[in-house]
C-alpha atoms as one frame of an Amber mdcrd trajectory, in Angstrom:
protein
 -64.299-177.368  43.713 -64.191-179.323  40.055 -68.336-179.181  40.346 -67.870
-175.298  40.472 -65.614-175.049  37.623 -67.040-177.115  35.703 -70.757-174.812
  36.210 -68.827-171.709  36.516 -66.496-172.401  33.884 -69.740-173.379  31.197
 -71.526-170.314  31.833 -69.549-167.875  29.423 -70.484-170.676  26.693 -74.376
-170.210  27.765 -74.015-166.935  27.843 -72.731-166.738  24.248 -75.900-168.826
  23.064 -78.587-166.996  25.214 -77.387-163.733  23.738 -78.805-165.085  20.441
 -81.610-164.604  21.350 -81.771-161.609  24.558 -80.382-158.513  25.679 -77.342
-158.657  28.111 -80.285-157.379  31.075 -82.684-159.859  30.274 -80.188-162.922
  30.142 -78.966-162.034  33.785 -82.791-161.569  34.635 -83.932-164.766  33.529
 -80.591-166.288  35.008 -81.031-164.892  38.461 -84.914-165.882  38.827 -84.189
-169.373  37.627 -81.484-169.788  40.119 -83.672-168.323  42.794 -86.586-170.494
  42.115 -84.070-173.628  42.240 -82.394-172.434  45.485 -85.751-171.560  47.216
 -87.143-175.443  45.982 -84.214-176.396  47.339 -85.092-175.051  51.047 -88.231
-175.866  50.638 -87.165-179.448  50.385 -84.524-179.681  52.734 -86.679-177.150
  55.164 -83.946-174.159  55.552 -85.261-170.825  56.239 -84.117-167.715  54.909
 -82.548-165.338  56.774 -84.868-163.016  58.581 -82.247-160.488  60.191 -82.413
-156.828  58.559 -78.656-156.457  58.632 -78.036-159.756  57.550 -80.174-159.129
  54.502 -78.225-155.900  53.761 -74.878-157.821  53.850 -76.557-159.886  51.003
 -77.932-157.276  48.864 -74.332-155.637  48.961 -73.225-159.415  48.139 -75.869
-159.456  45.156 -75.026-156.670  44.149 -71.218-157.281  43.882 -71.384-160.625
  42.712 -74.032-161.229  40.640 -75.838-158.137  39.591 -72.766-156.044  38.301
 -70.344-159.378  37.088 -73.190-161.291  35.203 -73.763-157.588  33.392 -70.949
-157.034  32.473 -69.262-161.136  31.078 -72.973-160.775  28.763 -71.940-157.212
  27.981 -68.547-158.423  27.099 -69.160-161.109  24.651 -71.312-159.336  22.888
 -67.636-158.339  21.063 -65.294-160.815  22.402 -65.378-164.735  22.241 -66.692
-166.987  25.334 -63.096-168.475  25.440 -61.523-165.372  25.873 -64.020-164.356
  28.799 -63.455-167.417  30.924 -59.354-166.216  30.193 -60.247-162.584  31.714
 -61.887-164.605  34.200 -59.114-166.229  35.649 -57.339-163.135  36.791 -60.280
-163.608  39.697 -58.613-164.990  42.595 -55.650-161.986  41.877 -58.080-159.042
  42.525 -59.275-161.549  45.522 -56.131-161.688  47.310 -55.374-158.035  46.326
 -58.774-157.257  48.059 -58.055-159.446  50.717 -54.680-157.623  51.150 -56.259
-154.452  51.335 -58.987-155.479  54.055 -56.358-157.193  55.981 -57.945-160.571
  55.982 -54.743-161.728  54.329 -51.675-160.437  56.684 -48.724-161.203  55.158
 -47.603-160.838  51.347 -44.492-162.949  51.002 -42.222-162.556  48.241 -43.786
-165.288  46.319 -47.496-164.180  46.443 -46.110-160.790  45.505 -44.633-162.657
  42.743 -47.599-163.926  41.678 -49.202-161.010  41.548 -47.265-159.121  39.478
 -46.998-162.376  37.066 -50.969-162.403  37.418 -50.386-158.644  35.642 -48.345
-159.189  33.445 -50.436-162.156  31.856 -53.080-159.667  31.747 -50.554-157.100
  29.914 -50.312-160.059  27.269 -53.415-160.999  26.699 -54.616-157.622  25.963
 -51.422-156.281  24.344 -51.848-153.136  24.142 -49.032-152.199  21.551 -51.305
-153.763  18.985 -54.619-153.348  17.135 -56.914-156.328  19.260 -60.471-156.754
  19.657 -59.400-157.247  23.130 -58.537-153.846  23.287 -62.167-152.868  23.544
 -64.934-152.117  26.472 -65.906-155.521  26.123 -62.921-156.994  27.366 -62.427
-154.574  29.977 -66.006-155.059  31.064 -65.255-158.361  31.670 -61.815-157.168
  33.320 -63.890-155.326  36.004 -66.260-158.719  36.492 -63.453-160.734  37.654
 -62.668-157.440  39.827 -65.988-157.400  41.368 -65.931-161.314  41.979 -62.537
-160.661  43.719 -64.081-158.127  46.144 -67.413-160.374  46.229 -65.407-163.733
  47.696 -63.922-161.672  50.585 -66.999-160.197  51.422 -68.881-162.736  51.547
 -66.270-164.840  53.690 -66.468-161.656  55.627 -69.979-161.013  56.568 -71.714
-163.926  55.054 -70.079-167.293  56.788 -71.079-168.493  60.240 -73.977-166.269
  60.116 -76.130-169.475  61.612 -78.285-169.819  58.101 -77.016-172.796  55.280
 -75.652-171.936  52.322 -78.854-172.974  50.574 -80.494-170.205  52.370 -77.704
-167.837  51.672 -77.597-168.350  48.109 -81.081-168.322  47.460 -81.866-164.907
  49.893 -79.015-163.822  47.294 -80.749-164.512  44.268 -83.703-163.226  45.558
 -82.261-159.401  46.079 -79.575-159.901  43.018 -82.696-160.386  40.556 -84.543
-157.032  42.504 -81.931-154.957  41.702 -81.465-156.497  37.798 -84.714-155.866
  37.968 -84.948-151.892  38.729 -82.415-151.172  35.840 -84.377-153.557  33.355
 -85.601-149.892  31.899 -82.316-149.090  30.813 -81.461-151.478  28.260 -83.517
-154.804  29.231 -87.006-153.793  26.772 -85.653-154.805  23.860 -87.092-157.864
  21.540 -86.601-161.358  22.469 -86.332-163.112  19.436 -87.284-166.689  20.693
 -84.343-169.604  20.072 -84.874-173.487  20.644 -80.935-173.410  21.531 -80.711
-169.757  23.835 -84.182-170.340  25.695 -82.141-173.914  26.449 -78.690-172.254
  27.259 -80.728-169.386  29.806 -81.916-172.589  31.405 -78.995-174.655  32.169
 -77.231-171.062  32.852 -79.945-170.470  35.594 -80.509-173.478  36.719 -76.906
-175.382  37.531 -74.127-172.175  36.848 -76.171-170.017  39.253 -78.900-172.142
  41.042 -76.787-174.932  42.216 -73.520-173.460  41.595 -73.863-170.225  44.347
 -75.763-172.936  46.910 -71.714-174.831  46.240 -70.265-171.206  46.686 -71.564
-170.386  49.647 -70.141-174.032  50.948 -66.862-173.513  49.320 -66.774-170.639
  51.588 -67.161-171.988  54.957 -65.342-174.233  54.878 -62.010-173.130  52.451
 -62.309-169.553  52.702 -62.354-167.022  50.241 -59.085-166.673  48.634 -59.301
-170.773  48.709 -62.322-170.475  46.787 -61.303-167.622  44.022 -58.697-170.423
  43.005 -61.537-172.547  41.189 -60.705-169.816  38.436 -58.059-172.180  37.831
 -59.906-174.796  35.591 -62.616-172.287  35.116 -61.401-170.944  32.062 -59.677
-174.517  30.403 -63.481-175.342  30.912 -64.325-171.855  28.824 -61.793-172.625
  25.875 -62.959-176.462  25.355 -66.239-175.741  24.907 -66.048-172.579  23.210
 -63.373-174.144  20.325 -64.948-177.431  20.355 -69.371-176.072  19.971 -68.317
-172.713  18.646 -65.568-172.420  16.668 -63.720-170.317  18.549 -59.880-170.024
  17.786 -57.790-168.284  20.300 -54.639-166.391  19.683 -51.324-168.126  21.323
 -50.876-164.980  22.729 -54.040-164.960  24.400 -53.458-168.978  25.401 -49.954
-167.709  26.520 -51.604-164.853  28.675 -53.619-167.509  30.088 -50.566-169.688
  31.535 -48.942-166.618  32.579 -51.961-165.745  34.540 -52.586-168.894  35.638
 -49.175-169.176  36.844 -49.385-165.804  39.100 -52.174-167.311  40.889 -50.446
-170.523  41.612 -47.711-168.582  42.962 -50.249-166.640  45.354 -50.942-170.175
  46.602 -47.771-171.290  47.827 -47.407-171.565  51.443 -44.323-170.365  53.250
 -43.049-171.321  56.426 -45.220-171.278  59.763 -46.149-168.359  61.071 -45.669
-167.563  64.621 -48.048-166.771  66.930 -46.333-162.981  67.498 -47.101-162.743
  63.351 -50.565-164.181  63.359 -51.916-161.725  66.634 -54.178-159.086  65.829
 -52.418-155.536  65.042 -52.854-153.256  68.467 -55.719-150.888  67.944 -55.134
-147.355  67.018 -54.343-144.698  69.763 -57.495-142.390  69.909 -56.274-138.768
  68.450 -56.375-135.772  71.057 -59.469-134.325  71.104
């Protein structure tokens, strides 16, 4: 889990530098067919095939779609006005909107009084950071674009453990069948804002490949992993050191200074998710049997 925060947690700082140099559509572009070129190598090498079921590939272009196409948008559409630091902060409300989806599809059962807690802390770290009783540049459709990333990525992780774990094909296949139908559909909106310019950069043609490569190549093959074998609200948490990883790099390469309140936000938020991950007491088997189906209604 430290491997994917430490990929995960670098990409907003990639991001910042390949957006010297490209449009928010063609950094996700080249992103997403780098990673699928390394995840396809990989099965190549290791000799997975991808998966050839028809509904199994729709599950992963609704998987692409949600966590990759739309998030990767939006984090390069947001720091385009707000700093790389500050997006891997946003970030961290992730695993919140994941056990708030997970709530919702009743893969999580129970909310106990102290994941409740820590939702409503995770919310009220948000309130801070973007404090809306003053003038911020968080306060702009930047930061909310990123906002609605970390939303995406919530519903994305309980999807995936949903319909995308013990389908019978390795992660490596997963991830890489993902990339594959994530970069189609970046693809078919490249018209809308992806024909600008590329103004070629030593340090952002560098940046897109690390960003391709390791944050999405090798980081969605750990993903998919993380997954099976931790589960989905499990593997939202790694947006705990994701965004420490953010704020280093971003302060230390590019001068970035963040606000205390912003770094307070941060704890705050960090400390509602920590709450959502304290386990109670046991759970009986009478509280852990499925819910009786619903009566069918008179016809």
């Amino acid at each position: 889990m430290g491997a994917l925060a430490l990929l995960w947690g670098s990409s907003f700082f990639w991001i910042k530098i390949g957006l010297n140099a490209f449009s928010p559509l063609q950094l996700v572009l080249a992103r997403l067919v780098l990673g699928a070129v390394v995840l396809l190598a990989l099965c190549l090498v290791y000799r997975h095939r991808l998966p050839s079921s028809r509904r199994l590939w729709l599950y992963l272009i609704v998987a692409a779609f949600f966590h990759n196409a739309v998030p990767f948008v939006l984090y390069a559409v947001g720091e385009q006005t707000i700093d790389s630091g500050t997006t891997g902060v946003l970030n961290a409300t992730t695993p919140l909107w994941t056990l708030a989806v997970a709530l919702l599809w009743r893969t999580e059962r129970r909310l106990r009084g102290t994941r409740l807690a820590g939702l409503l802390v995770g919310l009220a770290g948000t309130v801070l950071i973007f404090a809306p009783w003053q003038s911020s540049e968080l306060l702009s459709w930047g930061a909310l674009a990123c906002v609605a990333a970390a939303a995406s990525y919530g519903f994305a992780f309980v999807y995936e453990a949903r319909f995308l774990t013990d389908v019978g094909a390795s992660p490596i296949a997963l991830a890489g069948a993902q990339m594959i139908a994530a970069s189609g559909l970046v693809l078919v909106a490249m018209p809308v804002g992806g024909l600008t310019p590329i103004h070629l950069d030593g340090g952002a043609i560098a940046a897109i490949a690390v960003l391709g490569v390791f944050s999405t190549g090798i980081g969605f093959a750990l993903n998919y992993r993380l997954l099976a074998t931790e589960g989905a609200v499990a593997t939202a948490t790694v947006g705990y050191l994701m965004p420490v990883v953010s704020v280093l790099l971003g302060t230390v390469f590019l001068d970035e200074v963040l606000d205390l309140r912003v770094i307070a936000g941060m704890a705050v938020v960090l400390a509602g998710v920590a709450l959502t991950r304290v386990r109670g007491r046991a759970v009986t088997a009478a509280e852990t049997a499925p819910l009786p189906e619903p009566a069918c209604p008179a016809r």
